[in-house]
N, C-alpha and C positions, 0 to 999 in steps of 0.2 A: 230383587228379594230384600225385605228388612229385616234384619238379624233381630231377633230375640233375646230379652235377658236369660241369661243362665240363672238355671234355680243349683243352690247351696250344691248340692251335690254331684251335678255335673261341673259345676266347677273346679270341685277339688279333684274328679277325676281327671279332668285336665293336668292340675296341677302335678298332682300324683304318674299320669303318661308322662310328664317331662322331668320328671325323679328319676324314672328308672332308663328313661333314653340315656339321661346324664352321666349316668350310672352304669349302663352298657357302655360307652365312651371310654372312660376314663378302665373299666375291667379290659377294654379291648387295649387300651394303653400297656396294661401291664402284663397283658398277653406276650403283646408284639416284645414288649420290652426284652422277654424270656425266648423271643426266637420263634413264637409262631409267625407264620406266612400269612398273606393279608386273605389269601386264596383259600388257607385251610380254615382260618377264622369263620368267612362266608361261609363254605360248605358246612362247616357242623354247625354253626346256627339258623342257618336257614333250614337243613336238610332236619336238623334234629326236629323242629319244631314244627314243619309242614307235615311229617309224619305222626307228631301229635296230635295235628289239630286233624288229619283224615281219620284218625281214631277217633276222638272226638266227635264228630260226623257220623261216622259208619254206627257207633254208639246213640248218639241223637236223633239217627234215622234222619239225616237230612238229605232230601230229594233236590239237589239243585240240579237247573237244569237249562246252563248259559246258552243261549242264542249264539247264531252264527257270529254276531256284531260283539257281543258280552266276549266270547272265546278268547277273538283277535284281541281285544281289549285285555283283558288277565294278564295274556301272552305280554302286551307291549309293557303294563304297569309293571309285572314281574322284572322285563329286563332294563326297564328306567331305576325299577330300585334295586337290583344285581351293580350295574352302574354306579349309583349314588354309592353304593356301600364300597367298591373301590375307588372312587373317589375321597372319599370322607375320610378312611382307614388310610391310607395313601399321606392324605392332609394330617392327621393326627402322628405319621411318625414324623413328619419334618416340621411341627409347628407345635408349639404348650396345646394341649388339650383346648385349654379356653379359650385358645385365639382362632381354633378351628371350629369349634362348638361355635365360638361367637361368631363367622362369617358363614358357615352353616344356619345359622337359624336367623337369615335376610328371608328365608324360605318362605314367611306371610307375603311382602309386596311380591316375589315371584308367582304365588298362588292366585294375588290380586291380578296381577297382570294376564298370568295366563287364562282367569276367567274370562276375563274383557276381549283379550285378543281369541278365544277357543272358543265360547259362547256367549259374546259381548254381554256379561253380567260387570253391573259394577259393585263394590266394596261401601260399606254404610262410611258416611262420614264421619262421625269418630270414630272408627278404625283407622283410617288414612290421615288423622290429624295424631293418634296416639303413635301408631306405628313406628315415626321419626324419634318422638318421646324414648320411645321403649328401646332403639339402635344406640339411641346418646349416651342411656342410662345402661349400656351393656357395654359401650364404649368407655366410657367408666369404672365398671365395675371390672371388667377384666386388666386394664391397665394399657387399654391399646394405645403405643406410641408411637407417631411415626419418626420423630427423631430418636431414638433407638434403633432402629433401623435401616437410617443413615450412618448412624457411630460404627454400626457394624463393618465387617469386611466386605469386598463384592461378591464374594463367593457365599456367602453367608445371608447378604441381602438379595443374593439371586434364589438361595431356599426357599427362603423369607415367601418369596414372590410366587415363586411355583407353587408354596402348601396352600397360600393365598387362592390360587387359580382352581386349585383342586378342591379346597372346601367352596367356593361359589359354584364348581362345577357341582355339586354335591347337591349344593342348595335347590338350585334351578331344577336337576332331575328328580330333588323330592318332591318339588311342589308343584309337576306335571305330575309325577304318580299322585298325586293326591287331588288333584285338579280330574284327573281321569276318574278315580275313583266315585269322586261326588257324585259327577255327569253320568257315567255311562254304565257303573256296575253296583250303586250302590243299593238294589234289588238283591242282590246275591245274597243270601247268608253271609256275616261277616267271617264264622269261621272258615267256610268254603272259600271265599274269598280271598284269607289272607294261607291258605292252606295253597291254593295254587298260585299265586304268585310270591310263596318262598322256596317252593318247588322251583320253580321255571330260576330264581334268585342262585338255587344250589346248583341248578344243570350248566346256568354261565359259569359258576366257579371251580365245578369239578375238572373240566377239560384242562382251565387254569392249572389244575395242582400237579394235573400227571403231567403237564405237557413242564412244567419246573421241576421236574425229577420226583415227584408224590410230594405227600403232606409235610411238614415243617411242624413238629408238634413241639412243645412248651420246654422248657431247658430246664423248669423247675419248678419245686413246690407252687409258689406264689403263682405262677406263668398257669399251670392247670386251672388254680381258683378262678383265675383272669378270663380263662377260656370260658369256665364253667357258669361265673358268674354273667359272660356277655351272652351266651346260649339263654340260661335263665330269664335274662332281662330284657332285651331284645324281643323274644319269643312273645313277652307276655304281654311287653309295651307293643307292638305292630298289631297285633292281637286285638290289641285295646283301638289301637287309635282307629282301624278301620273297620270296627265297628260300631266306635260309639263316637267319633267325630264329624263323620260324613253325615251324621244323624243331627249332631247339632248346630251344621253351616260351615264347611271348612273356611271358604275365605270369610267370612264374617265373626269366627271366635280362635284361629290356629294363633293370631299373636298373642294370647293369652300362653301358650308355650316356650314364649319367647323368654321365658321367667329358665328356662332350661341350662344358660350358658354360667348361670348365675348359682345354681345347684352343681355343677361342674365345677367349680371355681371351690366349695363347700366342701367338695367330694375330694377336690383335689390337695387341701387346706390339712385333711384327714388324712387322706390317705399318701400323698405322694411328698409332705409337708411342704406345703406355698404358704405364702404368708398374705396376708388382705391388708394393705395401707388405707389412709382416712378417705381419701378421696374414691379407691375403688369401694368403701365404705356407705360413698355419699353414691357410688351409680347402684349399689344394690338398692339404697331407698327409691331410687327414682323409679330402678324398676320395676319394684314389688308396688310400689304407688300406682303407675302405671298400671299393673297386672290388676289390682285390686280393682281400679277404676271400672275397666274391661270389664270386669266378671259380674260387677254390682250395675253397671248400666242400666237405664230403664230403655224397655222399646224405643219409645219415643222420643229418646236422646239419638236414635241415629236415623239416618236416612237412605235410600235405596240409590 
């Protein structure tokens, strides 16, 4: 398949799904911060929003109507991203936001791979030349050091290690659920779609919550908005992305989100107050360069 250039406005849709993922991230941050559970997080935002979006449906009058093969499918994408979200959530209490957000979203070359290796498709060549560009300039911009990490204690660089492990586990089962989506369900309505596999996302994490003694809800003011805002934004970004990304070639346009860790970083500047040095300075330009590049492509610049 040859990826197409993005016209102006799916672009920014793009850009805008990785605002509010970012954005989810960092609200789940300050959730967890105030004492909610990773468990109860999951369930109100998957359960709140699958319920919207069958409304949504039942209002639209939409008839879908999954095949035996589609079903199974829902089912697995739903519990790979039930999965990814403790994982992810998991990574984000023992690691800065953007160090998790930034080994999280390796999630394009997993999506490439698992195309090639699930239905031997391969990735246009400048995607697979930008790609690297785009890790370096994240690698940058977040301030990923690995002798920091060494300075540390053992116990400290053993976190270090495990938040590490959690957010790639993260990555890899986003970018099967979305590798599956392209392939095998992307006939579905997308709010059908993403209505039943945040359903199936809430049904993994409810058992979780009783089986920890019930919900763990927010210790305060802020921790509510935290909760409130990742349900909102979460909702709206899944929403989006499996419907209008699988539409315009996941593995050939998703490293265009990779601009995500970088808004994170933005988000976190504001709200949690980080500070941006010159050089994490110098990888935000590489990365918005890079993303710009992506977006303005002509056809003809890549290849299949």
């Amino acid at each position: 398949m040859i990826p197409t250039a993005l016209a102006p406005l799916s672009f920014a849709a793009l850009l805008l799904l990785a605002g509010m993922l970012a954005g989810s991230v960092v609200a789940a941050r300050i959730a967890f911060d105030s004492g909610t559970s990773i468990y109860t997080a999951l369930a109100v935002r998957s359960g709140v929003t699958a319920c919207l979006l069958f409304v949504l449906c039942a209002v639209g009058r939409i008839r879908a109507t999954p095949n035996s093969r589609q079903g199974w499918m829902l089912g697995a994408i739903g519990l790979l991203l039930g999965l990814q979200g403790i994982c992810l959530y998991s990574a984000v209490q023992v690691l800065s936001v953007g160090m998790a957000v930034l080994v999280f979203n390796t999630y394009p070359i997993w999506i490439g791979l698992a195309s090639w290796g699930l239905y031997r498709q391969r990735c246009g060549r400048t995607v697979l030349i930008v790609m690297p560009i785009v890790l370096i300039g994240l690698a940058l911009a977040l301030d990923v050091s690995a002798g920091r990490t060494l300075r540390d204690s053992f116990g400290a660089s053993l976190l270090h290690g495990y938040g590490t492990v959690l957010a790639l586990a993260a990555s890899v089962l986003f970018a099967l659920a979305l590798t599956l989506t392209q392939h095998e369900v992307v006939e579905l309505d997308g709010r059908f779609r993403s209505a039943c596999t945040l359903l199936v996302v809430s049904s993994v994490a409810l058992p979780a919550v009783w089986i920890g003694g019930g919900p763990a809800w927010p210790g305060s003011t802020s921790g509510w908005y935290g909760l409130a805002a990742l349900t909102i934004l979460y909702g709206s970004a899944i929403t989006m992305l499996f419907t209008v990304l699988p539409r315009l070639g996941v593995a050939a346009n998703s490293p265009i989100m990779s601009v995500e860790p970088v808004m994170a970083m933005g988000l976190g500047a504001l709200i949690l107050d980080q500070h941006v040095t010159l050089h994490q300075g110098a990888g935000v330009l590489t990365v918005v360069g890079a993303v710009i590049f992506l977006g303005l492509r002509k056809a003809s610049s890549a290849s299949s």
